[in-house]
C-alpha positions in Angstrom: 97.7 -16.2 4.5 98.6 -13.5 2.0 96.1 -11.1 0.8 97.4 -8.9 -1.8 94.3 -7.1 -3.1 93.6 -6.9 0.9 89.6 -6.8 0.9 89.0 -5.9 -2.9 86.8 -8.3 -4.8 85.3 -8.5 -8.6 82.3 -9.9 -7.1 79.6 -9.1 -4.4 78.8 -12.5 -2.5 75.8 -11.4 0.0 77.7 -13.2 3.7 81.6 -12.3 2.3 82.9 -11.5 6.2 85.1 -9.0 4.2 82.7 -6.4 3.4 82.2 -6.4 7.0 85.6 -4.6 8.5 103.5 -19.3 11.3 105.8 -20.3 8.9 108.0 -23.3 9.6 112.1 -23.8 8.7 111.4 -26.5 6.4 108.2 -25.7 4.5 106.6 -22.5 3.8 103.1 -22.6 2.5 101.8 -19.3 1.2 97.9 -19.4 1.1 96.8 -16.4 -1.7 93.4 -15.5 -0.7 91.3 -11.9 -0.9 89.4 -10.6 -1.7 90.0 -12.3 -4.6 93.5 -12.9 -5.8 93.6 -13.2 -9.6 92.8 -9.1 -9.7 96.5 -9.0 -9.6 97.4 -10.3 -12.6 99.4 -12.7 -13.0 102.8 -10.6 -13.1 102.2 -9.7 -9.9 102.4 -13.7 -9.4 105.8 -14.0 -11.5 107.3 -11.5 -9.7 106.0 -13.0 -6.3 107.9 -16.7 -7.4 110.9 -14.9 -8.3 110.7 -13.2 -4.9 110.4 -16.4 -3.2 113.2 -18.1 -5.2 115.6 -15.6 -4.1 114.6 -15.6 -0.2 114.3 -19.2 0.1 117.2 -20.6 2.7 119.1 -23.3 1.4 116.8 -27.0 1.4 113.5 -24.8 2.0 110.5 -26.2 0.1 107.8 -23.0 -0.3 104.4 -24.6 -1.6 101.8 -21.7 -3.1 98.2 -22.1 -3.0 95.0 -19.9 -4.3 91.4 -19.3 -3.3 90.0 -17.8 -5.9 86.1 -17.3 -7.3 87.2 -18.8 -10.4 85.5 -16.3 -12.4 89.0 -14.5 -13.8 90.5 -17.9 -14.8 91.2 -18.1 -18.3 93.8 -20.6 -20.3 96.8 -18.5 -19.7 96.0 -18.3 -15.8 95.6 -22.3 -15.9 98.4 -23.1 -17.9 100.3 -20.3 -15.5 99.1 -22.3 -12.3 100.0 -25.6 -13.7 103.6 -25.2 -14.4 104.3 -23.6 -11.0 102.5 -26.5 -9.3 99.7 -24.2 -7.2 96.8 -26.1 -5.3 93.6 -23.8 -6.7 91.1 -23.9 -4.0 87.6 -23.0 -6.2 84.3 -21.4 -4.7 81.7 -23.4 -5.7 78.3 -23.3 -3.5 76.6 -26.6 -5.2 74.7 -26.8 -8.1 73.0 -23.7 -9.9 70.2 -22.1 -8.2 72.4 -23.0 -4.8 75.4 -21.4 -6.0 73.8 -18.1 -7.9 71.8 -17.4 -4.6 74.5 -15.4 -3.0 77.6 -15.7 -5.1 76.9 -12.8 -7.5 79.1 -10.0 -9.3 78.8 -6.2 -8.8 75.8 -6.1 -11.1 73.9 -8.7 -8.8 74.2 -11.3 -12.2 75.1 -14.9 -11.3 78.4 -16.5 -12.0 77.6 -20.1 -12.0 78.2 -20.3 -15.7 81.7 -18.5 -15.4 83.0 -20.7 -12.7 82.2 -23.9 -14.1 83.9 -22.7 -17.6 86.7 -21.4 -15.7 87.1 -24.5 -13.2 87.2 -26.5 -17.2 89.8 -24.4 -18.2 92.0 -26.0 -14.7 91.2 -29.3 -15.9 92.6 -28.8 -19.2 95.7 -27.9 -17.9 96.0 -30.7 -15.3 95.9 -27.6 -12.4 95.5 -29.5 -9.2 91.9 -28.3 -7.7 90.0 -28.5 -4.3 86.3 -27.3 -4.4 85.6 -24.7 -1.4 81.7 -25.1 -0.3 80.0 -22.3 1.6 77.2 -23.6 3.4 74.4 -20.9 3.8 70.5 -20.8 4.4 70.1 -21.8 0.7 72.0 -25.0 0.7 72.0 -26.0 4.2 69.5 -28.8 3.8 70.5 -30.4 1.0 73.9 -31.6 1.8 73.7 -35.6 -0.4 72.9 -33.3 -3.5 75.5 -30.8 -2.9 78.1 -33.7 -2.2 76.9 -35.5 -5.1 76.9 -32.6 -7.6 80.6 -32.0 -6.5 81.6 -35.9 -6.9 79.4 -36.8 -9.9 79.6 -33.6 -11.8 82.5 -32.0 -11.1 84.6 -34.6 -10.3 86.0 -33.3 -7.3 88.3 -35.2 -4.8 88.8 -32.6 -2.1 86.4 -30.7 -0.4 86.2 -28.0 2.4 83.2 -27.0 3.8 82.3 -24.0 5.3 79.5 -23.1 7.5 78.6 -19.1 7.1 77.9 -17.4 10.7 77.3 -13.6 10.7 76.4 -12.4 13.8 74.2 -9.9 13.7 73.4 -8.5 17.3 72.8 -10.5 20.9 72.2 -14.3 19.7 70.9 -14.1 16.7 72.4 -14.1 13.3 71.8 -13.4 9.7 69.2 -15.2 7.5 71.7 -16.2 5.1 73.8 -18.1 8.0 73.0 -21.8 8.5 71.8 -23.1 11.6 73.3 -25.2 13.9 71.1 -28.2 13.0 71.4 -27.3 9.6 74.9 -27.5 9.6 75.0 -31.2 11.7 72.8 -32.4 9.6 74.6 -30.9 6.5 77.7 -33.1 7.7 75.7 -36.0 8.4 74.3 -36.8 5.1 77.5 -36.1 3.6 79.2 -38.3 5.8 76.7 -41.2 5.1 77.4 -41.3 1.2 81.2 -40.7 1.6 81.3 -44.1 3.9 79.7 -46.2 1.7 81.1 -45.0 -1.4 84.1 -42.7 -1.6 86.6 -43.5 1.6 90.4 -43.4 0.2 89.0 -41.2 -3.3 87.1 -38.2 -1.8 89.0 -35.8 1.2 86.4 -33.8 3.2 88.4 -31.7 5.7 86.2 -32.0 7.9 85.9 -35.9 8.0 90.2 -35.6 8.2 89.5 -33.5 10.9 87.9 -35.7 13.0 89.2 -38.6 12.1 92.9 -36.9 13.5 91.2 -36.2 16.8 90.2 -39.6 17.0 93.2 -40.4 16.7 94.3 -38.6 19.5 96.2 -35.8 17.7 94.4 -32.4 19.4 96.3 -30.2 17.1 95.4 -31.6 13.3 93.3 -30.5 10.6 91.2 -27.4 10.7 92.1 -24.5 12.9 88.7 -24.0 14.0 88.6 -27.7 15.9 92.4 -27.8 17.4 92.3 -27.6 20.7 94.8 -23.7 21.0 95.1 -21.5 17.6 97.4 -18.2 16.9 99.3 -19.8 13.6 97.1 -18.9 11.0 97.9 -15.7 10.5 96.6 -12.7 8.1 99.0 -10.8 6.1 97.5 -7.9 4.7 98.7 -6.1 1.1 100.6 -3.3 2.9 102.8 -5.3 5.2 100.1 -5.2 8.4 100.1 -8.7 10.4 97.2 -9.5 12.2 96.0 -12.6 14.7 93.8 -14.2 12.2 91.7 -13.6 9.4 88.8 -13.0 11.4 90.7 -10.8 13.7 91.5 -7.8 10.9 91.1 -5.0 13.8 93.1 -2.8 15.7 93.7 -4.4 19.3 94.9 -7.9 17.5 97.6 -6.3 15.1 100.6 -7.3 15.5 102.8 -5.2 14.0 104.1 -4.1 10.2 106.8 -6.5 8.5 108.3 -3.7 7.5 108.7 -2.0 9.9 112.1 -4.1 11.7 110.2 -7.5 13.0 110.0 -10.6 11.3 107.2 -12.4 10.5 108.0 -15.2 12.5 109.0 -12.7 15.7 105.6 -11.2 15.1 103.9 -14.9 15.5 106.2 -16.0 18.4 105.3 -12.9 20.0 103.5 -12.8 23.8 100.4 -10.8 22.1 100.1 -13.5 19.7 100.5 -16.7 21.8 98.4 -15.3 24.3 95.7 -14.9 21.7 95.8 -18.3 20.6 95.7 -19.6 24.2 92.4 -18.0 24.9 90.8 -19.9 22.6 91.1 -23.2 24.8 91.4 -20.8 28.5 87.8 -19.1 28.0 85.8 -22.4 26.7 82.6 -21.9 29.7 82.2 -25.0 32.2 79.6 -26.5 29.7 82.4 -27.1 26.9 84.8 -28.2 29.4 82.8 -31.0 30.5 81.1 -31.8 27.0 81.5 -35.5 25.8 82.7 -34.2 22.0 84.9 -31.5 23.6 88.2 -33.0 22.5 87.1 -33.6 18.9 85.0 -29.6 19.0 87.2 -27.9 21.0 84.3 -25.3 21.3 84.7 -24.1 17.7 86.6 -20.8 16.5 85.9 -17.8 19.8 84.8 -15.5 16.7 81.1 -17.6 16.6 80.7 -18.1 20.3 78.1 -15.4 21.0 75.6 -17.8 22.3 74.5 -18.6 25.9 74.6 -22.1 27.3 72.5 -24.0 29.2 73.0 -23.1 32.4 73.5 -18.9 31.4 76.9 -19.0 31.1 78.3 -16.8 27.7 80.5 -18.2 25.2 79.1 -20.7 23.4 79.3 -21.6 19.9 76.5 -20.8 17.3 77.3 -24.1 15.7 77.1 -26.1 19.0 73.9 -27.9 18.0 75.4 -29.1 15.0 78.6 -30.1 16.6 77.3 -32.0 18.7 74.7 -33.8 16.7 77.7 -35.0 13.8 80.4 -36.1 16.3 78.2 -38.2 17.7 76.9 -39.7 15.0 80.1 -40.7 13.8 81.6 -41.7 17.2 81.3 -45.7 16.1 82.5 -45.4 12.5 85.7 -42.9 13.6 86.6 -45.8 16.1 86.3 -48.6 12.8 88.4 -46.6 10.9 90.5 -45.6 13.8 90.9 -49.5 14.5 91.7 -50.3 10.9 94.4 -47.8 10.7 96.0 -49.0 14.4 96.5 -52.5 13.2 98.0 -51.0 9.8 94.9 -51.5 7.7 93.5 -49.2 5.1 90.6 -47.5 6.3 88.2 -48.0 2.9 87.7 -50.8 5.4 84.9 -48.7 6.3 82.9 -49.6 3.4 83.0 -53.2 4.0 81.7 -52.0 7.5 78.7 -50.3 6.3 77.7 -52.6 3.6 77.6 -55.5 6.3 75.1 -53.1 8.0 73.1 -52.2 5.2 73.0 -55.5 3.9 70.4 -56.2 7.0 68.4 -53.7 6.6 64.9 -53.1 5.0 63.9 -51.0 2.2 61.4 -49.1 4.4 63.5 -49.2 7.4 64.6 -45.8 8.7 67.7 -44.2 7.3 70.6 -44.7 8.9 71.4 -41.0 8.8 68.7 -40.2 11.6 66.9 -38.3 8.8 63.4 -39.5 9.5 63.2 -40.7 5.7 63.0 -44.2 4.6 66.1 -46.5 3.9 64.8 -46.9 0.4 64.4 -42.8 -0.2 67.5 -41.7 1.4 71.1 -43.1 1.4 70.0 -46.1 0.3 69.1 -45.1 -2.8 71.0 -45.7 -5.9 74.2 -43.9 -6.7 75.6 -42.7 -10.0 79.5 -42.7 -9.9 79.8 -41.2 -13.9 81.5 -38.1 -13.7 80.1 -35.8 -16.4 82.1 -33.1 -18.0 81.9 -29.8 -16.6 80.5 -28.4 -20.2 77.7 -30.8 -20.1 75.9 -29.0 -16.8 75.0 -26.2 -19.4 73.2 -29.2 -21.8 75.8 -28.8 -24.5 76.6 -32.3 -24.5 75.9 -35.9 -23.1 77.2 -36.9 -19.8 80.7 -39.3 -20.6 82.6 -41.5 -18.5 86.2 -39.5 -17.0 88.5 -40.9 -15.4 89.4 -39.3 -11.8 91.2 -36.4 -11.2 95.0 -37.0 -10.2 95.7 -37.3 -6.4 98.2 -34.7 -5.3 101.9 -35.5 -5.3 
């Protein structure tokens, strides 16, 4: 992770953690975050690819990405992005009055409108796009509109989400972080319309996730669920290397790159590996014996400032939530874990849920564990039109658009 405007921002999102205080042989991915990114221009950016052009060893593929808040994007920046093949990752918080609650600019206005024009000026230029979801106190219990206004409105096809957690003091944190059952059931009711609908066209990372450690593979998808960490690294704009992003303080730098050390020395190092062994080492006896342990892994150390059951310290703020979505998906991970053992696609899954939903009343309960009706909740009717992103401000009819491109 390189952060070139360090923790300098053109907005003032209320729960940015910023405000608050390893590369392999083959492949080299570079992930531009902030801050925010685009205040460097975009020379800054030309001089960065000619930088990497000239240090590349022989054969070495270096892949750039972007966070950005999308509010900076303009046609050149797209057009910019597009011919040197960066994956734009785009803050977007849901619809409107979801987004604007936090995600402000320095005057406290709202930026909805600006993101939504910029994130049009991406599609024009065919930039490939993944939509980056905070979830917060505001939009923590509405997780099928959310998902839906992403899929139907936006059109997007990859999704991160992101539970906010700021610890404030003891066990409690802020009002603008979700809960724990917020966030479990958050991932449930996304996970109920992306089974029936959109398995094999829409990516959650957090779905991948899981489904890897159902797999067996401990080590896949997000950082904050593989069993050890210590490779996601923070390079800050003046050469400073620290543990993680979450990590920006004194005792867990790791040195200067230019000051004699490599990068990759600095990530091999025993500071460094030891950190990212502690993560698995100090999980309390409650984790360790937890039936979802090996798909949780107890969550990143930063949020584990809760107490469990039985008094011991170190567990996870999000543990309710965990909990409550790994077991609800325990029986579809295993169908599409089946399907793909016996070489099969896993949209299978569909065919697996229609079967169930084909014997099931209109006033039955939800299958989601919501409390609501069949008929009320997932079961209701789905709209798959994708509407321009120009139409959310009413300046035109919804139209039919085709999907956005896979990536290569």
């Amino acid at each position: 992770m390189s952060k070139p405007t360090g923790a300098i921002c053109n907005l003032d999102c209320e729960y940015c953690f910023f405000l608050s205080r390893r590369s392999s042989t083959k492949e080299i991915v570079v992930a531009f975050q902030g801050g925010e990114p685009t205040l460097m221009g975009i020379d800054f950016f030309r001089r960065t690819l000619e930088l990497e052009a000239q240090y590349a060893a022989p054969g070495q593929r270096i892949l750039n990405t972007l966070q950005t808040n999308a509010t900076l994007i303009d046609d050149e920046w797209a057009a910019f992005l597009a011919e040197n093949h960066f994956l734009v990752g785009v803050s977007i918080d849901g619809p409107r009055e979801l987004h604007d609650r936090y995600r402000v600019d320095k005057g406290g206005k709202p930026t909805f409108e600006r993101v939504i024009a910029d994130l049009d000026a991406l599609k024009r230029h065919d930039v490939e796009w993944n939509a980056l979801v905070t979830l917060n106190a505001a939009n923590g219990d509405r997780g099928r509109e959310v998902y839906r206004f992403l899929r139907n409105e936006l059109g997007a096809s990859f999704i991160q989400l992101i539970p906010i957690v700021e610890h404030e003091e003891g066990e409690r944190a802020s009002a603008r972080s979700i809960s724990g059952a917020q966030y479990g059931r958050f991932l449930i009711d996304v996970f109920e319309e992306w089974a029936r609908h959109d398995v094999g066209d829409v990516f959650v990372t957090m779905f991948d996730t899981a489904l890897a450690h159902w797999m067996g593979m401990d080590q896949a998808g997000m950082c904050v669920h593989a069993r050890t960490c210590g490779d996601a690294v923070a390079l800050e704009h003046n050469g400073d290397l620290y543990s993680c992003d979450h990590y920006v303080d004194p005792e867990y730098m790791l040195g200067n790159i230019t000051q004699g050390r490599t990068l990759l020395e600095l990530v091999e190092s025993p500071q460094q590996r030891t950190f990212g062994r502690a993560k698995e080492d100090t999980l309390p006896a409650y984790c360790r014996s937890c039936d979802v342990r090996f798909a949780c892994n107890g969550g990143c150390p930063k949020d584990r400032f809760l107490t469990t059951p039985d008094g011991e310290p170190g567990l996870h703020y999000l543990c309710e939530g965990y909990q409550r979505f790994f077991r609800h998906v325990d029986e579809p991970m295993n169908v599409m874990t089946g399907l793909l053992r016996r070489g099969a696609d896993a949209t299978g899954l569909r065919d697996w849920y229609s079967a169930a939903d084909a014997k099931r009343a209109r006033n039955d309960p939800c299958s989601c564990g919501g409390g609501r009706k069949w008929k009320k909740c997932h079961g209701a009717p789905v709209a798959h039109d994708l509407i321009p992103s120009s139409a959310i401000k009413g300046q035109q009819a919804p139209l039919k658009r085709e999907p956005p491109r896979e990536s290569d």
